[in-house]
C-alpha distance (Angstrom), angle and dihedral (degrees) to the residues before:
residue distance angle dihedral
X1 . . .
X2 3.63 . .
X3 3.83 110.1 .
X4 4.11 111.7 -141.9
X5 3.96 137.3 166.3
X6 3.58 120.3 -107.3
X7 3.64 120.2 -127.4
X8 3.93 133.4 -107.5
X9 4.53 100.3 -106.0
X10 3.86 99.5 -86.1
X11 3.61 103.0 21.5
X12 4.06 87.6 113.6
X13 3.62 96.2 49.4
X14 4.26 87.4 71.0
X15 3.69 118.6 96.2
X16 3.50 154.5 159.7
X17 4.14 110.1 10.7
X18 3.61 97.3 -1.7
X19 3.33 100.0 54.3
X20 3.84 86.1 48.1
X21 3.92 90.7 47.2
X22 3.68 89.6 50.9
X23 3.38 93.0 40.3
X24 4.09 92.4 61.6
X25 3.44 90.6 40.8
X26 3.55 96.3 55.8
X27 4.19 88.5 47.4
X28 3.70 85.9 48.3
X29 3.83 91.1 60.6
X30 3.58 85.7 63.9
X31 3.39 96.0 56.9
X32 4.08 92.3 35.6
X33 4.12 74.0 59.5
X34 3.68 92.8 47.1
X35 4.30 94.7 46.4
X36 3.83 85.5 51.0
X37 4.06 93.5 56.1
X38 3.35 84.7 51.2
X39 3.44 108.6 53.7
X40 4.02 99.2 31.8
X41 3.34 102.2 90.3
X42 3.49 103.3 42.2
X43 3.85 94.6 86.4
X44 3.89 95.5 30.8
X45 3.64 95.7 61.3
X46 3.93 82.1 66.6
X47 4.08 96.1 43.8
X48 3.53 111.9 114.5
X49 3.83 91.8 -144.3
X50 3.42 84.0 57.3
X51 3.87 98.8 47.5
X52 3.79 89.4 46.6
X53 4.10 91.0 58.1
X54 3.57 98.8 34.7
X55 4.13 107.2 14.2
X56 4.14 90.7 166.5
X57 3.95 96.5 67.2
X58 4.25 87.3 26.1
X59 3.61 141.1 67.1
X60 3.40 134.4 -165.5
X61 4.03 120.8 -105.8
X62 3.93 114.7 -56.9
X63 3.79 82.6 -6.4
X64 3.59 86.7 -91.8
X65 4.06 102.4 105.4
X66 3.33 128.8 -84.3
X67 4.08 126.1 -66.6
X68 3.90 110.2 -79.0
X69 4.28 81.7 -141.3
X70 3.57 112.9 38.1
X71 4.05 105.2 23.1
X72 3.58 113.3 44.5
X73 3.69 119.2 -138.9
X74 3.80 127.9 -90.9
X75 4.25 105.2 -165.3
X76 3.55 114.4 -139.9
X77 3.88 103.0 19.0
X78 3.63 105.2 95.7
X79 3.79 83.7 55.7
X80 4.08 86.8 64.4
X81 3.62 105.4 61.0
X82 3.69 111.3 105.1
X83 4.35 112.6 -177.2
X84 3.89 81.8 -141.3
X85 3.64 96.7 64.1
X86 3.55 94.0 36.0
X87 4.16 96.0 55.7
X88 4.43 84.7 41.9
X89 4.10 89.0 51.4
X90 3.90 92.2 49.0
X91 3.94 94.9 35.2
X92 3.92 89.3 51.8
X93 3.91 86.3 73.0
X94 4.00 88.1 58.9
X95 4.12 89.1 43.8
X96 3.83 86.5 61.4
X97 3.71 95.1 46.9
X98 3.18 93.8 52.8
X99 3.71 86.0 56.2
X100 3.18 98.6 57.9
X101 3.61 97.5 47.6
X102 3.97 90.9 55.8
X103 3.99 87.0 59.4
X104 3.72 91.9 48.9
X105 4.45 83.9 54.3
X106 4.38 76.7 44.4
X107 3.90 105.0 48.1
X108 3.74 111.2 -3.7
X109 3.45 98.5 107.9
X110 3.59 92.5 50.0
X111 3.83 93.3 45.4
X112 3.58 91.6 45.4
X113 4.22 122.7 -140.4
X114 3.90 105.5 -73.9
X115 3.54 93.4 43.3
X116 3.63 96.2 48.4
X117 3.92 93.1 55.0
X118 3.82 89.5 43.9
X119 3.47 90.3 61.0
X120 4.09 90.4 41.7
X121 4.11 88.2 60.1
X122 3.66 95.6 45.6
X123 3.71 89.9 50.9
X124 3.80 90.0 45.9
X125 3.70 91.9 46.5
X126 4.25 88.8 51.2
X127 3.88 87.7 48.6
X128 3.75 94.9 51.2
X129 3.76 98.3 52.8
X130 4.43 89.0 43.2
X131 4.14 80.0 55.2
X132 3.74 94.1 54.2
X133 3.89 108.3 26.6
X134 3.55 87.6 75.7
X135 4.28 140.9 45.2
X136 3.87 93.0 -148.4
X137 4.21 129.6 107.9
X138 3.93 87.8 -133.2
X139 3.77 94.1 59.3
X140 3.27 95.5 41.5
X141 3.62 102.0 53.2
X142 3.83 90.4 42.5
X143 4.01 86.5 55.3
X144 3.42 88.9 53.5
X145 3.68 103.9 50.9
X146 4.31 80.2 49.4
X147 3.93 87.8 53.2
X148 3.65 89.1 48.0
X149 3.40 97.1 52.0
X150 4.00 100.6 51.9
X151 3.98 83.4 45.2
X152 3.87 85.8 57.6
X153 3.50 94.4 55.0
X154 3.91 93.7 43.5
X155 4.22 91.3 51.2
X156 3.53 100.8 43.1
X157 3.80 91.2 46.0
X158 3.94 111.5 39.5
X159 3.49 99.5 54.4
X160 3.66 94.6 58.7
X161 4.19 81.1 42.6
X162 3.95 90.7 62.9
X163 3.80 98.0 35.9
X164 4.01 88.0 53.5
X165 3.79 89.0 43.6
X166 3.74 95.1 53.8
X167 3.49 137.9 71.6
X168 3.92 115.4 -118.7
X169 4.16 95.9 -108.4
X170 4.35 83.1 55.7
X171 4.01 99.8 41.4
X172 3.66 96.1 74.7
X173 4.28 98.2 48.5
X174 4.46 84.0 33.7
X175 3.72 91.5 61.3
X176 4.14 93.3 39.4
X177 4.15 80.1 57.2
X178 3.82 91.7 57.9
X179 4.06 85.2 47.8
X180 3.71 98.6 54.5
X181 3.99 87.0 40.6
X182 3.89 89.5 52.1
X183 3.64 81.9 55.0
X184 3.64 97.5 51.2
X185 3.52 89.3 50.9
X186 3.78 91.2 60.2
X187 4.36 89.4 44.2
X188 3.93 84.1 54.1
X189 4.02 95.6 48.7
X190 3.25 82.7 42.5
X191 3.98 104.3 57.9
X192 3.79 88.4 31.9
X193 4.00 91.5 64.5
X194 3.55 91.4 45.8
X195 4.59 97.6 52.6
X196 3.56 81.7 46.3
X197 3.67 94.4 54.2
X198 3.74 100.4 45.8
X199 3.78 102.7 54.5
X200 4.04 96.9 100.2
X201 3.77 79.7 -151.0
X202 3.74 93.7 60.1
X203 3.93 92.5 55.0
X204 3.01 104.7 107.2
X205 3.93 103.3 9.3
X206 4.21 110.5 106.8
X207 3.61 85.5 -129.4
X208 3.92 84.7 80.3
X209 4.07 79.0 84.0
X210 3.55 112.1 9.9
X211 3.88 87.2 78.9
X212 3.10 96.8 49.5
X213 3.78 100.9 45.3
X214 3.98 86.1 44.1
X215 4.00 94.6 51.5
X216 3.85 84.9 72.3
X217 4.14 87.1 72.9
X218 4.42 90.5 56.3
X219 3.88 77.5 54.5
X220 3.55 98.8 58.1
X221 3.69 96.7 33.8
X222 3.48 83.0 60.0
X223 3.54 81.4 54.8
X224 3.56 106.2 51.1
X225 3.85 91.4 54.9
X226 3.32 98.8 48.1
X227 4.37 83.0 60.3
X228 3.73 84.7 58.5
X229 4.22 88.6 58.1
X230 3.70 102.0 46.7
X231 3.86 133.8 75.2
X232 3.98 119.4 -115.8
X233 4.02 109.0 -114.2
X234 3.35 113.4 -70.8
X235 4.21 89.4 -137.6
X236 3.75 91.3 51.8
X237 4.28 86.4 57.4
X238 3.46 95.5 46.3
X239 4.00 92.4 45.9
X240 3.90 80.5 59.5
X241 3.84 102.4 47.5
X242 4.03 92.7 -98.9
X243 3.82 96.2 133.4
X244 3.33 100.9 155.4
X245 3.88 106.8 44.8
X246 4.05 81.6 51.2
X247 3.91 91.8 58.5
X248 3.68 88.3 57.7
X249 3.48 97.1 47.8
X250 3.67 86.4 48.5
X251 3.97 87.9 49.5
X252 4.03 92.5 46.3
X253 3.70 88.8 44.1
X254 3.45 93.4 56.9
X255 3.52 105.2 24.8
X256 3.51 93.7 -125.9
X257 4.31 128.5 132.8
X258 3.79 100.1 -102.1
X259 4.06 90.9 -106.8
X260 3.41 102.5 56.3
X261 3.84 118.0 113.6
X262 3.58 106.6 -110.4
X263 4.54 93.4 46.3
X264 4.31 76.6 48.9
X265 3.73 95.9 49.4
X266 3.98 94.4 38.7
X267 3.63 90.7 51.5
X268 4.02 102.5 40.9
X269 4.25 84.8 49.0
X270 3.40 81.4 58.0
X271 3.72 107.7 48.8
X272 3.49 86.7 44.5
X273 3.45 102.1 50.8
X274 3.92 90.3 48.2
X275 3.67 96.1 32.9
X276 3.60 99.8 50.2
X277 3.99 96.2 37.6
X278 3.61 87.4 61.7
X279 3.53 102.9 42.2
X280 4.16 81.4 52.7
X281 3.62 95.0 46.9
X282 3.77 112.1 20.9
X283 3.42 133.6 -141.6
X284 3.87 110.9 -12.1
X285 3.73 122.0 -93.6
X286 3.91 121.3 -170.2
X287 4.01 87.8 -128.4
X288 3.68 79.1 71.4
X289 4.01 85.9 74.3
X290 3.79 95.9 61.8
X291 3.46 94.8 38.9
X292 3.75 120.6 125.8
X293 4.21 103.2 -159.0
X294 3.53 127.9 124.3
X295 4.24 86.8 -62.9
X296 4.07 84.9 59.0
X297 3.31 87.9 -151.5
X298 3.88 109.4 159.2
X299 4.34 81.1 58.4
X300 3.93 94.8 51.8
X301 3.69 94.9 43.4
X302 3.88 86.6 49.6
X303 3.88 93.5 44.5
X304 3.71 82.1 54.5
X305 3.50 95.8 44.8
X306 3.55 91.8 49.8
X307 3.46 102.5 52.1
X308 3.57 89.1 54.4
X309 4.06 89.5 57.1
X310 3.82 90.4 47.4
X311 4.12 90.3 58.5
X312 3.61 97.5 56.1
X313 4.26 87.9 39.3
X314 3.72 85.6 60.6
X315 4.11 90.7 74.9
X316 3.63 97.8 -113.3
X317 3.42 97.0 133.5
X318 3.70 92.5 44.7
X319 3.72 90.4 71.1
X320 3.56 102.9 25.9
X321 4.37 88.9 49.8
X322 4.14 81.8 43.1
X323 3.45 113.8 27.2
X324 3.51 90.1 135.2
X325 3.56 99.5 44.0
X326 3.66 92.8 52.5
X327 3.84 97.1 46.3
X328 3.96 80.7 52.7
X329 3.46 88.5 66.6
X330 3.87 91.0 73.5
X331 3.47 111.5 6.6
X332 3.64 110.3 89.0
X333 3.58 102.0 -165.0
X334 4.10 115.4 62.4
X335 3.82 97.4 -143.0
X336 3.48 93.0 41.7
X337 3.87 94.5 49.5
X338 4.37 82.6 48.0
X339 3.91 97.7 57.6
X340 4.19 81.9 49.6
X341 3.63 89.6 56.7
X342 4.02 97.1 47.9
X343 4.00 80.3 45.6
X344 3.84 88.8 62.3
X345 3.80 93.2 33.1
X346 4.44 83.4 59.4
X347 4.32 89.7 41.2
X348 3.98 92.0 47.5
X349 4.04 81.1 47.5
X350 3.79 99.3 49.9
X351 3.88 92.9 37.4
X352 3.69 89.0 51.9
X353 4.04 85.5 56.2
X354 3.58 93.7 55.7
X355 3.80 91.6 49.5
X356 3.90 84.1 72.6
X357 4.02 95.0 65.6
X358 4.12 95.5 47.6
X359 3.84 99.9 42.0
X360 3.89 92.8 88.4
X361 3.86 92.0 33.9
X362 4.33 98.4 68.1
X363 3.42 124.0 21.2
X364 3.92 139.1 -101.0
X365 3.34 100.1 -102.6
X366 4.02 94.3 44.3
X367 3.68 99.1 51.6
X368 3.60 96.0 42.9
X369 4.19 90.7 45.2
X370 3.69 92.0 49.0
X371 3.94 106.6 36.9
X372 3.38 84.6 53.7
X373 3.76 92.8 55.0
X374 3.91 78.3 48.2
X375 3.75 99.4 54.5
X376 3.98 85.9 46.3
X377 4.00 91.7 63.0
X378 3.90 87.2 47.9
X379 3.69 96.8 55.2
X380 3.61 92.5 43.8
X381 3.64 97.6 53.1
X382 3.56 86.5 41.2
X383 3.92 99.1 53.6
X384 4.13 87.5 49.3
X385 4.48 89.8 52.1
X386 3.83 83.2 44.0
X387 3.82 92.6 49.2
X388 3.53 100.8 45.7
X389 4.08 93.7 39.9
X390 3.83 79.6 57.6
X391 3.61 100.4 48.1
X392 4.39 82.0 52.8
X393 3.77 92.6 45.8
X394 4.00 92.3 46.4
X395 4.07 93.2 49.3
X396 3.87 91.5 42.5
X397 4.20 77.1 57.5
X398 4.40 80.7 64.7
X399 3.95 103.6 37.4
X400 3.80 140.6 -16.9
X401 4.00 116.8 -63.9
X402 4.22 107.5 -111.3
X403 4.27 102.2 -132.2
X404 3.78 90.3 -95.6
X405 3.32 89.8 55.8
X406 3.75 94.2 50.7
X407 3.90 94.4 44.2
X408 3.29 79.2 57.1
X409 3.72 104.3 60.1
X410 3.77 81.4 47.4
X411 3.64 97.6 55.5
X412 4.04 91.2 52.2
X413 3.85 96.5 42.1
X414 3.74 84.9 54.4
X415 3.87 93.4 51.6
X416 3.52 90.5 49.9
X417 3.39 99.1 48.1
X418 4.01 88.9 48.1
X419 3.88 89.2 51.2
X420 3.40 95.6 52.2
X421 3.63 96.5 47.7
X422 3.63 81.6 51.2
X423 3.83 96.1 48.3
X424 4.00 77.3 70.9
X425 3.32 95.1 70.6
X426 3.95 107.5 65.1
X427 3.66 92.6 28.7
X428 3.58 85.9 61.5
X429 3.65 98.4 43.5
X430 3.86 99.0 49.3
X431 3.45 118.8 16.2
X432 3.70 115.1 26.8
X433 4.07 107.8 72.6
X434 3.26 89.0 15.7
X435 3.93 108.4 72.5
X436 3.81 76.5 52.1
X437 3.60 92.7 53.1
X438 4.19 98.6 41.0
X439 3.73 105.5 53.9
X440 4.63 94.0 54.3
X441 4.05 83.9 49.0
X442 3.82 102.1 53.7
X443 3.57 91.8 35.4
X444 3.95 122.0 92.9
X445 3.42 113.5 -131.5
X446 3.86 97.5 -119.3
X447 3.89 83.2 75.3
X448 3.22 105.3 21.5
X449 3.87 95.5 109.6
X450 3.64 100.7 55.9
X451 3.98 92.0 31.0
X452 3.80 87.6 57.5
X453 3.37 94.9 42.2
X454 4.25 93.9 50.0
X455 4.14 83.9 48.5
X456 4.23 90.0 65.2
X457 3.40 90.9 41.0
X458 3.54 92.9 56.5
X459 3.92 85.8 46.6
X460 3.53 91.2 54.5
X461 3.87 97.3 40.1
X462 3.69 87.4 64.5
X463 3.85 95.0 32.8
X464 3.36 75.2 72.1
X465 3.46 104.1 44.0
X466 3.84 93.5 56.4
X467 3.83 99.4 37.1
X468 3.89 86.6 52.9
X469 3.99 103.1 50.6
X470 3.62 97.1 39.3
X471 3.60 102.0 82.2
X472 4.00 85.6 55.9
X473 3.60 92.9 41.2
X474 3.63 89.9 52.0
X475 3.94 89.3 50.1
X476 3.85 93.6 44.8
X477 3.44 112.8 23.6
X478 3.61 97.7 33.0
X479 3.72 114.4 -177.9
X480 3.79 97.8 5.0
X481 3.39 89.9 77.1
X482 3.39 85.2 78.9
X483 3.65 85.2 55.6
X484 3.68 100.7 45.3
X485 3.94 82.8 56.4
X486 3.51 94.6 48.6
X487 3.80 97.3 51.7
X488 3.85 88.5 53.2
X489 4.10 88.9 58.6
X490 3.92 86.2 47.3
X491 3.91 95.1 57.8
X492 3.82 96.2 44.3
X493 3.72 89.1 67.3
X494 3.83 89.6 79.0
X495 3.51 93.7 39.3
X496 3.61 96.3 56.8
X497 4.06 93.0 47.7
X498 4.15 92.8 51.1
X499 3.56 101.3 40.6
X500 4.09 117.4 20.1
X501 3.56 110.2 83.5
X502 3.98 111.7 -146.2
X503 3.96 112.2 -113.7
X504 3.77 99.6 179.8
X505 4.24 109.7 139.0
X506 3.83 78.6 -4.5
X507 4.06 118.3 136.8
X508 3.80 121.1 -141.5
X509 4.01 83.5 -119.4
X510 3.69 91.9 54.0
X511 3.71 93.3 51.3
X512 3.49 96.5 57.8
X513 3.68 86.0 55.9
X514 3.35 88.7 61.9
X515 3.86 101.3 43.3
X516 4.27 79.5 50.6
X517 3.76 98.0 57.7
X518 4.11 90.4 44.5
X519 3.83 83.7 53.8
X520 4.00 87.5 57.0
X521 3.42 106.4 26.4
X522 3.88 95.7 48.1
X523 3.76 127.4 -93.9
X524 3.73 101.9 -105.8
X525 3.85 123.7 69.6
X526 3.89 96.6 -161.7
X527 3.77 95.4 -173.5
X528 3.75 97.2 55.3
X529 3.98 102.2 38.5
X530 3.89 94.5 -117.2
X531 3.72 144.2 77.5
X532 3.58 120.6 -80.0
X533 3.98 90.9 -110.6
X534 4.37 88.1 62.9
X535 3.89 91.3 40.4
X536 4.27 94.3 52.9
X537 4.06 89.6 41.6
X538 3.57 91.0 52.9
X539 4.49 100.1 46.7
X540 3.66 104.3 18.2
X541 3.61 108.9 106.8
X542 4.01 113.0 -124.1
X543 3.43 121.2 -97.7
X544 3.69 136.2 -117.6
X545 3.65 119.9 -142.5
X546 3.67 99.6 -109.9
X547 3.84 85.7 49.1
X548 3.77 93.3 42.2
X549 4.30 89.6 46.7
X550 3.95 86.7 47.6
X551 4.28 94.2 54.7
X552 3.99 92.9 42.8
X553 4.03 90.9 44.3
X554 3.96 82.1 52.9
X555 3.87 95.2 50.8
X556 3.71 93.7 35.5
X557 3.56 81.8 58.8
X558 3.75 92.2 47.2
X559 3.51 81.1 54.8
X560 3.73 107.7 66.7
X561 3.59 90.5 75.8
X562 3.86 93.5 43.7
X563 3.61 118.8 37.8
X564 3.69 90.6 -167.4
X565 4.01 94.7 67.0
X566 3.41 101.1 67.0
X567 3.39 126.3 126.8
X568 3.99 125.5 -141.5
X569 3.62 121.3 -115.1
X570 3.76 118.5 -146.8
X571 3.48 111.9 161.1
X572 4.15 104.8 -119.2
X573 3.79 111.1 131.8
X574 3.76 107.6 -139.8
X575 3.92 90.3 -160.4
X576 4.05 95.0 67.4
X577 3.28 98.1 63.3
X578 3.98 153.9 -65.5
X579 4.18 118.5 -16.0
């Protein structure tokens, strides 16, 4: 028996593009939940509240102790904070996320996609309260782990929710939603920390970041309704023999009577590209993943994989984790350095929301080839404001700063402020929704469960990774951090032009054309640099669907007397518009 949530009274009356509206805006939440996490701690690690109840993971304002006037001293505590324990207490988060995506690649197609994030918000709800019911390091760490895992479970699954919802010409600009909501969730975290740091009353009360640790729970409550609204994914009912509850999410999707022509032709892609793959193949097997057949599938789940690895490489995190740290850095003044941190929280936020309009317009490949070249300028010109404001701060340690010395620590504090506000900007544009977007459209759908799922735990593997050594970078390698980050974005340039196929105004059908002919043909295309997947998706013309139903009919064909070469129907019409 197939276990499924009910639905709040009403929820199946909504159709056509308020269903889908609601629909994205109930995904977004997620990732509204998911920019919060992010950005949370950065100002909290720097909270003297914060530093008084926990001074390892903590430090005091600016680093520098706390303000003789308005924060009364606590002897002994500065002495406590260690940048190890600090980068392990924030990286546990990631640790947990990444558990929680490696049970979605275990159970989620048996739990299904709404009941997988339901269970994600009620663990993330449980983890919030363990966080703040209690003042000690153990608790919190614990909580945090919990958190991580529901937020696991909620990333790995609700992307692959709203690309199965959509149609192809809406995936692309859906996704780009969920970015620029992931980045108001780090604005909000952002200018939360910072009203419950001014109040002189708040201090040295532990509501300074209780609240804002416990807001995370109104977020995924939000959430967990929301799953109670929307339908389950059509694909996922007809993989499991519920034909008729698909066709009317199809219908309601649409807002079309259940006979018309398109619902008909949507659905009957569908059962045949389902039906048909596993009557070819079987049941699944997760050798299937690192197989390299006519599906290449071991390359597209790595492609995924990778780009998933590459976004957290770019130094994102490093900021967003530490914004306040790294402002800290050369901003003398703590509440100064704050209001510059919600001021980057509000750019990343609006740049984000421009990243929806120009996803369509360039390609995959050329945003994410040339915003990284982007983000590489930034973190070089940032690692050179950083290292001279440190050489300043270090011989101000020895005597007094003359005035030109001192306009000059202003002048490179203020360049590396602008550059990373402007760091923003590409991230934004080519590599935050999309690394969410890339790995669901180059992966077939007889994987694309425990593909996805593998792709966010990569992301959160090395989350972790870069949340957990920059506190000691930032101790030992000081402003080359900056430069360590910006030689990553530097070599994925190359990367991305080899190995990432472009899936602009490309159908999930036409893709596995593609991934076919590079099986045949050979994998390498020695001429152009790249593999033969990259160098069709970049000069084949697009297909229409008469065209497109002619070449699978041909290698469906081919297929009757091999299994092995058939090619996966999933109903996305590369003709309407972008993938």
């Amino acid at each position: 028996m197939l276990l499924q949530l009910p639905h709040f009274p009403g929820a199946n009356r909504l159709r056509g593009m308020t269903l889908t509206c609601i629909t994205a805006f109930i995904c977004g939440s997620g990732f509204l939940l998911f920019g919060y996490d992010q950005g949370v701690m950065s100002a909290l690690i720097e909270q003297p509240m914060l530093a008084t109840t926990m001074p390892q993971i903590a430090k005091f304002p600016g680093g520098q102790g706390l303000d003789p006037i308005n924060d009364p001293a606590v002897p002994g505590m500065e002495s406590q904070f260690d940048s190890n324990i600090q980068g392990a207490i924030v990286g546990c988060y990631e640790l947990g996320c990444m558990i929680g995506s490696l049970f979605v690649l275990w159970q989620g197609d048996t739990l299904g996609r709404r009941l997988s994030v339901c269970i994600g918000s009620i663990i993330m709800i449980i983890g919030t309260i363990v966080m703040v019911a209690d003042d000690r390091l153990p608790a919190f760490t614990v909580g945090r782990v919990i958190t991580g895992i529901g937020n696991g479970l909620d990333t790995a699954t609700i992307p692959m929710l709203q690309s199965e919802l959509s149609k192809a010409s809406n995936r692309g600009l859906l996704v780009f939603v969920e970015g620029a909501l992931l980045a108001g969730g780090v604005m909000v975290s952002y200018w939360i920390d910072y009203l419950f740091y001014m109040p002189p009353a708040l201090r040295m009360n532990s509501v300074q970041w209780r609240f804002p640790i416990a807001f995370q729970a109104v977020l995924a409550l939000i959430l967990l309704c929301g799953i109670f609204i929307i339908p389950e994914s059509p694909r996922w009912l007809v993989k499991k023999g519920h034909i008729e509850e698909a066709h009317e999410i199809i219908s309601r999707m649409q807002g079309l009577p259940l006979d018309d022509p398109e619902v008909m032709s949507e659905l009957n892609a569908l059962r045949d590209s389902i039906e048909k793959l596993e009557t070819a193949m079987g049941d699944f097997s997760y050798k299937e993943i690192v197989s390299m057949g006519p599906h290449q599938n071991f390359y597209r789940t790595v492609t995924g994989c990778c780009s998933q690895m590459f976004q957290q490489l770019t130094g994102i995190n490093n900021l967003t984790y530490y914004c306040n740290t790294v402002f800290n850095m050369f901003v003398p003044d703590s509440t100064t350095a704050r209001l510059y941190v919600c001021g980057s929280g509000v750019l990343y936020f609006v740049a984000a929301s421009f990243a929806v309009f120009i996803i369509d317009l360039a390609g995959r490949r050329m945003l994410m080839m040339s915003c990284a070249f982007g983000m590489m300028i930034c973190m070089a010109i940032l690692s050179g404001a950083v290292y001279k404001c440190q050489q300043l701060n270090d011989l101000e340690k020895v005597r007094a700063l003359s005035a030109a010395e001192n306009n000059q620590l202003s002048l490179y504090g203020k360049l590396a402020t602008a550059f990373i506000y402007l760091y923003f900007v590409p991230w934004s544009f080519g590599w935050l929704g999309m690394t969410w977007l890339y790995p669901p459209e180059i992966t077939p759908i007889r994987i694309r469960a425990p593909a996805s799922a593998l792709s966010t735990t990569t992301n959160w593997i090395w989350n972790f990774t870069v949340v957990m050594i920059s506190p000691p970078a930032f101790k030992n390698l000081r402003n080359h951090t900056f430069t360590m980050f910006g030689a990553f974005n530097l070599m994925f340039i190359p990367f991305v032009y080899m190995f990432f196929p472009e899936t602009k105004r490309r159908g999930l059908e036409e893709m596995d054309l593609f991934f076919a002919e590079q099986h045949e043909t050979g994998f390498w295309k020695a001429s152009r640099f790249m593999t033969t997947a990259c160098y069709l998706s970049i000069t084949r013309p697009y297909l229409s669907s008469a065209e497109l139903d002619e070449e699978l009919k041909i290698r469906e064909g081919e297929g009757k007397s091999d299994n092995n070469e058939y090619i996966e129907r999933d109903g996305d019409v590369p003709q309407a518009a972008a993938a």
